[in-house]
Structure formats: C-alpha cells, structure tokens
SERO-4910 file (N, C-alpha, C, O; in steps of 0.05 Angstrom, whole numbers):
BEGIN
 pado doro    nc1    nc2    nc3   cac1   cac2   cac3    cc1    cc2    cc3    oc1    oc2    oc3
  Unk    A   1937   1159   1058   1959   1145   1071   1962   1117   1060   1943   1105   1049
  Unk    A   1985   1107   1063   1994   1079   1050   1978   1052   1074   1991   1044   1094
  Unk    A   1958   1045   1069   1937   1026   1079   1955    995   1075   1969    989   1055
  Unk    A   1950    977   1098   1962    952   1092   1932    936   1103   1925    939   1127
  Unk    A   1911    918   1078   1902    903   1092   1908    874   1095   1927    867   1082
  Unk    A   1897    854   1109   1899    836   1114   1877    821   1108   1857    835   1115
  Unk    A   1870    801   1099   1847    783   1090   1850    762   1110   1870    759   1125
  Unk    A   1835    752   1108   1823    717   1125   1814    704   1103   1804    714   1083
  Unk    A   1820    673   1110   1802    661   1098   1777    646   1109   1782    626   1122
  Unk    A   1748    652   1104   1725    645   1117   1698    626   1095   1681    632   1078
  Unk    A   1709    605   1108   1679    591   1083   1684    604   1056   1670    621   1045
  Unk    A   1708    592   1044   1723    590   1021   1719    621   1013   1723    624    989
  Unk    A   1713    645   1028   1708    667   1014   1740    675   1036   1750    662   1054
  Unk    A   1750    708   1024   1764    719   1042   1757    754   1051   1758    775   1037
  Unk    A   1749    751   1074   1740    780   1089   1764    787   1091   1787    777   1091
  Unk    A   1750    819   1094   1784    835   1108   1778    826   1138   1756    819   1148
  Unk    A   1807    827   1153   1808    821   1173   1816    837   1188   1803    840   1209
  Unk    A   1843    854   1181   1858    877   1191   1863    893   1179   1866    887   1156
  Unk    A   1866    928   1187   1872    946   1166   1894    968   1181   1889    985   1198
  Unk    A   1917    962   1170   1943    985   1179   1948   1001   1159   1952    994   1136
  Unk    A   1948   1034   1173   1951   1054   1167   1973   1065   1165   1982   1062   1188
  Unk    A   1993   1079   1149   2019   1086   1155   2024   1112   1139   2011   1114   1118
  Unk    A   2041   1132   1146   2039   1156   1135   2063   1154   1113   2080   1172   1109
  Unk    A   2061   1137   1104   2094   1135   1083   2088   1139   1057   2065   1147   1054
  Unk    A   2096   1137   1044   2093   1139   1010   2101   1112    992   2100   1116    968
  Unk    A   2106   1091    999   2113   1062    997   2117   1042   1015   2127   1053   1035
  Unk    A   2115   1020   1019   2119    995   1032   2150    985   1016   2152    981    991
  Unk    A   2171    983   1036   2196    976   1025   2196    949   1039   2216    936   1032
  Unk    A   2180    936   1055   2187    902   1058   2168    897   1071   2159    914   1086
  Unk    A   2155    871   1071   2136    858   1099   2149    833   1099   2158    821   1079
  Unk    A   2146    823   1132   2154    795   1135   2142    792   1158   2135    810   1173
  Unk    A   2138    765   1162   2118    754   1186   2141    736   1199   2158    722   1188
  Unk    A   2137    739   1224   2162    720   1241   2138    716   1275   2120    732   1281
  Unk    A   2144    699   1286   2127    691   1314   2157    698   1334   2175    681   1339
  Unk    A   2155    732   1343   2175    734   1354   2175    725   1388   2194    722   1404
  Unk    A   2148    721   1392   2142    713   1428   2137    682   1432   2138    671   1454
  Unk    A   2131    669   1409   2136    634   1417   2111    642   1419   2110    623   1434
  Unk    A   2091    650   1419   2057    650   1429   2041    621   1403   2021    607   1408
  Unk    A   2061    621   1375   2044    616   1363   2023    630   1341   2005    619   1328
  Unk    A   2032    658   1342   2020    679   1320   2038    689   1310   2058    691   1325
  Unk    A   2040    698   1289   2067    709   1271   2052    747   1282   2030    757   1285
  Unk    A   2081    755   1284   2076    785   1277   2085    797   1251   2103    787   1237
  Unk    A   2071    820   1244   2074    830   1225   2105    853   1223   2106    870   1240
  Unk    A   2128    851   1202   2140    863   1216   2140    877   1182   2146    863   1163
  Unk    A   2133    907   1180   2133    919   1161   2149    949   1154   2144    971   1164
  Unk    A   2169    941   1136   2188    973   1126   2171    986   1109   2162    976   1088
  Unk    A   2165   1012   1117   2157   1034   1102   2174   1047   1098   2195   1050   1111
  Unk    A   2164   1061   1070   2192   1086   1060   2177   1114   1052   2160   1118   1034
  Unk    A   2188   1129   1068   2183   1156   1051   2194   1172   1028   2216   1166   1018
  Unk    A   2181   1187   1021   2198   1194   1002   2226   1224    996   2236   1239    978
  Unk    A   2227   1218   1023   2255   1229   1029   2268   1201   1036   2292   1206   1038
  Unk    A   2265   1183   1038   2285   1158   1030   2289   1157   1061   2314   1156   1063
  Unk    A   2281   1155   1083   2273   1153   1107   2265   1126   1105   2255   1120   1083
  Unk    A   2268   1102   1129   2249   1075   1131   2247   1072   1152   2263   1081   1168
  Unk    A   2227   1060   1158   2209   1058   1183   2198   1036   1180   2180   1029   1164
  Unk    A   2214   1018   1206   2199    994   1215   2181    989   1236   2189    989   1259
  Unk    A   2156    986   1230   2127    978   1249   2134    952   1254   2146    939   1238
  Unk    A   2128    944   1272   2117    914   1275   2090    918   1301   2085    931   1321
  Unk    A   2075    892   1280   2051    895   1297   2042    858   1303   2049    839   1290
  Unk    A   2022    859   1329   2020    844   1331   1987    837   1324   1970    852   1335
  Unk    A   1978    813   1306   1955    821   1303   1935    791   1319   1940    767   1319
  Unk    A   1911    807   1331   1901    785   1350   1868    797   1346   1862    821   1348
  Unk    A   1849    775   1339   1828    793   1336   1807    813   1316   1784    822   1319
  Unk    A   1827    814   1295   1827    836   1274   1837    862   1280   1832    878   1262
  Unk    A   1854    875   1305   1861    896   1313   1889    889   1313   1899    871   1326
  Unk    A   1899    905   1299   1930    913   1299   1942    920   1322   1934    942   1331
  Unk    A   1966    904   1341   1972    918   1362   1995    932   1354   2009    913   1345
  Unk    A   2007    950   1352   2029    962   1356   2054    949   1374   2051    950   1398
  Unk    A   2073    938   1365   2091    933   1380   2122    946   1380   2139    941   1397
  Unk    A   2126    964   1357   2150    983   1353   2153    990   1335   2150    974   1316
  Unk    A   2159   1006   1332   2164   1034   1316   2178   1052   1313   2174   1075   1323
  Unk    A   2212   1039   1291   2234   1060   1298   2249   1060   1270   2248   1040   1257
  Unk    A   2260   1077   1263   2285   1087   1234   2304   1062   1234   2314   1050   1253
  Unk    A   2306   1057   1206   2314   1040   1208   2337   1033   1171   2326   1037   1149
  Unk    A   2360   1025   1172   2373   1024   1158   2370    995   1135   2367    995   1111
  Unk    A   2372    973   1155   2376    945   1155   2362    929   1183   2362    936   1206
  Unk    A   2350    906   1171   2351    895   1202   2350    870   1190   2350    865   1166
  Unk    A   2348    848   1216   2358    819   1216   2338    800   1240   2344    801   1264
  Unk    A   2329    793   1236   2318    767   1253   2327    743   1261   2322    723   1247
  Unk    A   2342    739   1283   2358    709   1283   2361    710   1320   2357    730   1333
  Unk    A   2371    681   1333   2369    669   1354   2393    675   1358   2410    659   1352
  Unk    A   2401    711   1376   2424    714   1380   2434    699   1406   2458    694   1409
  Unk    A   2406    688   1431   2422    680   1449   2413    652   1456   2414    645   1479
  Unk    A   2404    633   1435   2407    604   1432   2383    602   1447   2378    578   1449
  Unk    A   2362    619   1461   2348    611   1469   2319    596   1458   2303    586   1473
  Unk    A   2315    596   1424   2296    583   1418   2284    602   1406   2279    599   1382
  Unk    A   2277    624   1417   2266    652   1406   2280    680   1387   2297    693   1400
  Unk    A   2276    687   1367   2288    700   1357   2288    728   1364   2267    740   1368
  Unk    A   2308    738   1367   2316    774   1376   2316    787   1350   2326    775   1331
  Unk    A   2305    817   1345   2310    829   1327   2329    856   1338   2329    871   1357
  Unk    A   2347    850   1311   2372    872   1306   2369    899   1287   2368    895   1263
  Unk    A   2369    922   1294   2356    941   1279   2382    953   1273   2398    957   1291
  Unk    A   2388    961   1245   2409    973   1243   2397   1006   1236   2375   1011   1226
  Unk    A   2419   1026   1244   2401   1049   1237   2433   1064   1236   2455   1054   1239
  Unk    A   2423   1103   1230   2437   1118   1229   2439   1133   1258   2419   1142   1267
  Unk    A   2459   1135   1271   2452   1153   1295   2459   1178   1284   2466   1185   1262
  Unk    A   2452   1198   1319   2451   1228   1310   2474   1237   1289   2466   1248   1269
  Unk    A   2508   1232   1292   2522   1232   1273   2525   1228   1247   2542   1239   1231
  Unk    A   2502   1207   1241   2514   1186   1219   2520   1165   1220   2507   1150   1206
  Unk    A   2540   1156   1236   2540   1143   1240   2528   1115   1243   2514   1116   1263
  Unk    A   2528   1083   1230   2515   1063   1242   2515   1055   1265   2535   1063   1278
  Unk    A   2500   1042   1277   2489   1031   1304   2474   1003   1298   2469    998   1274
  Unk    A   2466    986   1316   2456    966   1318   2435    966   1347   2445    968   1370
  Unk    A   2411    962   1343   2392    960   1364   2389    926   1369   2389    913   1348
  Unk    A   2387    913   1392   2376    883   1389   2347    891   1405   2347    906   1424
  Unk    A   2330    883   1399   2306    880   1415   2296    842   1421   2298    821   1408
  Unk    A   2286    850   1447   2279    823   1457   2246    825   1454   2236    848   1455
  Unk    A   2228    803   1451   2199    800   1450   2199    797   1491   2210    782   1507
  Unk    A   2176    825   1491   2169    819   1524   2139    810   1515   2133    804   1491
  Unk    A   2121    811   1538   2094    798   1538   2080    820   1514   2066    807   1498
  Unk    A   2081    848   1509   2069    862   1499   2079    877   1482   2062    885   1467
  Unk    A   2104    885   1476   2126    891   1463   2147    887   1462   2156    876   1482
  Unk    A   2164    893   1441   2193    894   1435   2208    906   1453   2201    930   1452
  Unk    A   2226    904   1470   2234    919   1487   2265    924   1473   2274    910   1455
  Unk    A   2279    945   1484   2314    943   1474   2322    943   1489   2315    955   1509
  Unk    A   2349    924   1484   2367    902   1517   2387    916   1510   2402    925   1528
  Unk    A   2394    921   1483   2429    927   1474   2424    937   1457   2405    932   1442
  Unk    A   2451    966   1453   2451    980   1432   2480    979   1419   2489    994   1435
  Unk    A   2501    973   1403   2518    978   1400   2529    996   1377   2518    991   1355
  Unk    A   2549   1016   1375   2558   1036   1361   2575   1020   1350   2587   1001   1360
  Unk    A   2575   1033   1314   2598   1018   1293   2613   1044   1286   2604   1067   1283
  Unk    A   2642   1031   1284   2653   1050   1269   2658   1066   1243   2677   1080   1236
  Unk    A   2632   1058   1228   2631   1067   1203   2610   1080   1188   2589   1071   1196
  Unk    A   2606   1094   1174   2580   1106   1164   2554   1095   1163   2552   1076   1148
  Unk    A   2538   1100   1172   2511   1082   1157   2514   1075   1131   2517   1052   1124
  Unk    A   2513   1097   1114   2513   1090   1087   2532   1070   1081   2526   1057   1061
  Unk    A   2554   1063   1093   2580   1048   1086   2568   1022   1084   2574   1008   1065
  Unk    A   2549   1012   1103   2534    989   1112   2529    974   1089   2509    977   1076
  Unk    A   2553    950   1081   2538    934   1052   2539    900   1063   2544    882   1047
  Unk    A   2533    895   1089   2524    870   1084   2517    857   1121   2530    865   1141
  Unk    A   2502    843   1121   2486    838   1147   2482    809   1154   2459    800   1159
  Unk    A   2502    793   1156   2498    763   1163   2508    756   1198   2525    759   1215
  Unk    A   2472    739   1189   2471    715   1216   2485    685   1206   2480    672   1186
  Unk    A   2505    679   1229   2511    653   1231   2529    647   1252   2531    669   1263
  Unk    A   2541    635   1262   2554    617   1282   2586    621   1277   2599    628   1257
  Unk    A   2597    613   1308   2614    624   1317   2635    589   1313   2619    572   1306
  Unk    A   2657    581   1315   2674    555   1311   2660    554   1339   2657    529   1343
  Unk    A   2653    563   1354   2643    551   1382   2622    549   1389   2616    544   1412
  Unk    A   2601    554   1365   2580    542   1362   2562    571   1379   2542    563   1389
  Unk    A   2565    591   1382   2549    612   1398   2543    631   1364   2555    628   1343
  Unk    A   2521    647   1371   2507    653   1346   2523    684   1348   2530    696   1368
  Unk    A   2525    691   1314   2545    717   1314   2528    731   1302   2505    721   1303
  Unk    A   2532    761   1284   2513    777   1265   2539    786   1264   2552    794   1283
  Unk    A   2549    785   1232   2572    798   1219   2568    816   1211   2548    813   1197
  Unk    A   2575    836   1209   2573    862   1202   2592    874   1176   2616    874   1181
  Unk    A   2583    884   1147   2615    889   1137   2608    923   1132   2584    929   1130
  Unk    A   2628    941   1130   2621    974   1126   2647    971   1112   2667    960   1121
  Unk    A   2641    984   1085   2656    993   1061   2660   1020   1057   2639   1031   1053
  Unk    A   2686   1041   1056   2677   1070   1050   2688   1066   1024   2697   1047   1011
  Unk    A   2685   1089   1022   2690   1095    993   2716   1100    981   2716   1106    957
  Unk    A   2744   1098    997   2767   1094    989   2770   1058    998   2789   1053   1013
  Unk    A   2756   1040    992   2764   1009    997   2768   1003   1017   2779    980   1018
  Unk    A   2764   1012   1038   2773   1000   1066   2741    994   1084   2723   1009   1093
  Unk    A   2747    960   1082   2726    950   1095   2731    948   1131   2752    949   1144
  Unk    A   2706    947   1138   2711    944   1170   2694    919   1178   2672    916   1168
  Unk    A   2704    899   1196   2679    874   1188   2673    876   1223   2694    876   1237
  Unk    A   2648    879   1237   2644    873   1269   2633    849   1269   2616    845   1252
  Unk    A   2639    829   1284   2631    803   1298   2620    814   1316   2634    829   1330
  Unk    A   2586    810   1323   2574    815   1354   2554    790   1369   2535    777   1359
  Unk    A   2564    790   1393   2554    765   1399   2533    778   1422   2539    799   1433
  Unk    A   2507    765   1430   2492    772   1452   2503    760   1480   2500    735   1484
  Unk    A   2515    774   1499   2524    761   1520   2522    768   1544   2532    791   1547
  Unk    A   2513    758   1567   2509    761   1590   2529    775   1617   2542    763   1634
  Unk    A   2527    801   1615   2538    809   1631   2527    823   1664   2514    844   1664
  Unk    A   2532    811   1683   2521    832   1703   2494    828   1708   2480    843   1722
  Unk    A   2487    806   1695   2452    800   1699   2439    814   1676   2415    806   1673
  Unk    A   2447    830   1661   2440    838   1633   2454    825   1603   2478    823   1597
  Unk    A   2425    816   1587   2443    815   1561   2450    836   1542   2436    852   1531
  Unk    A   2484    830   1538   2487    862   1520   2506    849   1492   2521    829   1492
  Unk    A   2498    864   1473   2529    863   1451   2534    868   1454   2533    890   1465
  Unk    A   2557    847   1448   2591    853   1455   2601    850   1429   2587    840   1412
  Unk    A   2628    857   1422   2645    856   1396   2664    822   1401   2667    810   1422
  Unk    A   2669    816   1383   2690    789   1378   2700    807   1362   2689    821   1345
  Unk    A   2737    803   1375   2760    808   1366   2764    837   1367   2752    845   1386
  Unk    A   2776    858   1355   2778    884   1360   2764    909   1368   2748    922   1354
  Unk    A   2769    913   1386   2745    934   1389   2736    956   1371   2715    968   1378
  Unk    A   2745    961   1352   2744    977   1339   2734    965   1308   2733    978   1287
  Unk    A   2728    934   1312   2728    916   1282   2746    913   1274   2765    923   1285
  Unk    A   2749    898   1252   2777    886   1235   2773    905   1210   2751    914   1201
  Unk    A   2800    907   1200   2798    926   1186   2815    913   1165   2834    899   1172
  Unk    A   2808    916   1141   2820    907   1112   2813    919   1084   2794    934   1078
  Unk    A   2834    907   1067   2818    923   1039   2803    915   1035   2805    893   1046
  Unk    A   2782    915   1024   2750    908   1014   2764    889    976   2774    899    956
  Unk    A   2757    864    982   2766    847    961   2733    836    939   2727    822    920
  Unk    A   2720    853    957   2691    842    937   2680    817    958   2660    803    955
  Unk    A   2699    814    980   2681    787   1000   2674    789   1017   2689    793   1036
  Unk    A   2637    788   1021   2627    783   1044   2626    755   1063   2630    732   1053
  Unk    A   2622    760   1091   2622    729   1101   2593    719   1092   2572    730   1083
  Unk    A   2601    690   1100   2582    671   1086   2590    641   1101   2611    628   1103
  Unk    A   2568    638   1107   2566    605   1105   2583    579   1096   2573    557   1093
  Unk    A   2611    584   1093   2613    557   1066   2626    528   1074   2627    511   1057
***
C-alpha cells in the first residue's frame, strides 16, 4: 500500500513520527492547513488510483497517531474563509451519481469535518476547468466556479455560504442555473 510517513525533528536527528496507510496507487497532492484554530495543521492528502479515482483523507495528527478526520471522492477542492469567521471551510468538488458536478462545504467540528452544505452544478464534472476563492464588491467571500463543455459554452456559479433558518447553506449569486456564456479563454481572477 502507498505509506505516507512523517518525521520529527528530535536533538538535531529526525525520528519517524507518523505513518499513513492508503490503498491507492499514487499520492496526487498533500497540504497542511489548521482547519479547527487548535493550532496544529491537519494533514489534508489526495490519493489517486489507478482507475483515475481521487480520494481525499484528511487527518489530524496529535501524538504520533493519525486521526482520521474524512474521507471522500473527490474532483477538485478549495480551502478558504467562506463565512468570514476566521476559520477556514473546506469545499469538495466531486462527481455525483449522474456525473454530474457538485460541491460539498465541510465545517471543522471538535473531532471531525462535518458537511453543512451540498450544492448541485449544472454541468459535467469533467467540464470543471477552474476553482477560485475571492470576494464579493460587498466584501462577503465567494468560490467561483467555471464548467466548460465541449461545444464552448461556459457556465460560471458564484456561491456564497449563507445563513438560512439557523443553518449555514450555499446559496448561488445571480442565476439559478449560473451564467452562461461563450467560453473566451477567461477565468475569474483577482485583478
């Protein structure tokens, strides 16, 4: 199996510290982010099989023992402060049963990732060519979405995290269905 260890550093030498196990056939990304404010980064790692499947673990590590904190298919994902609170939410993009893309947000609870909001796109997974975090003219945090098919017609979703009913859910900015245009080669951006 595809082994991930972790070293320490101890009296200028480095021990192993942690050792994650995964049934994949490659490691397609690792990144460390402190998704609970605790002050420890978690480990958030894409595996790929080789049916072209990815699978994101994230674990939390305390101890030298790997905690498990989620474990789900995964297309694209994004790390960013969808609801201004200081703490970052992760956004899982994936294929649903259809095909279809989807978007998961997960919130950091005391012990795991929990999921608050799911929202359905109207376009292929595969269509999925671009994934930006940034801000709204009103200053509230967005995740732009763009889906390209294969006759030129882009679809772009604006989704904002917002409080409805005592729950936070995505919601869409501007059409419900996304904005729809020819695909000119431009993603959003920053400028």
């Amino acid at each position: 199996p595809m082994k991930v260890c972790i070293f320490k550093e101890r009296g200028g030498n480095y021990e192993q510290y942690a050792l994650i196990e995964g049934t994949a056939s490659s490691l397609y990304s690792v990144e460390y982010s402190d998704l609970n404010g605790d002050g420890s980064k978690e480990l958030l790692i894409g595996f790929k099989s080789g049916t072209g499947l990815q699978v994101l673990s994230v674990y939390a590590l305390s101890g030298g023992t790997p905690a498990p904190r989620l474990t789900t298919v995964y297309s694209r994902y994004t790390l960013f402060d969808a609801d201004g609170d200081g703490q970052q939410e992760l956004m899982v993009l994936y294929a649903d049963e259809e095909g279809r893309a989807a978007v998961d947000c997960y919130d950091c609870g005391e012990n795991e990732l929990q999921r608050i909001s799911t929202m359905p796109l109207s376009f292929a997974a595969g269509d999925l060519r671009s994934v930006v975090s940034g801000k709204l003219a009103s200053g509230e945090s967005a995740l732009f979405l763009t889906g390209v098919s294969e006759g030129g017609i882009a679809v772009m979703y604006i989704l904002i995290l917002s409080e409805e009913g005592g729950h936070r859910v995505l919601k869409r900015v501007g059409d419900a269905f996304g904005e729809v245009f020819w695909f000119m080669e431009l993603y959003p951006e920053d400028v």
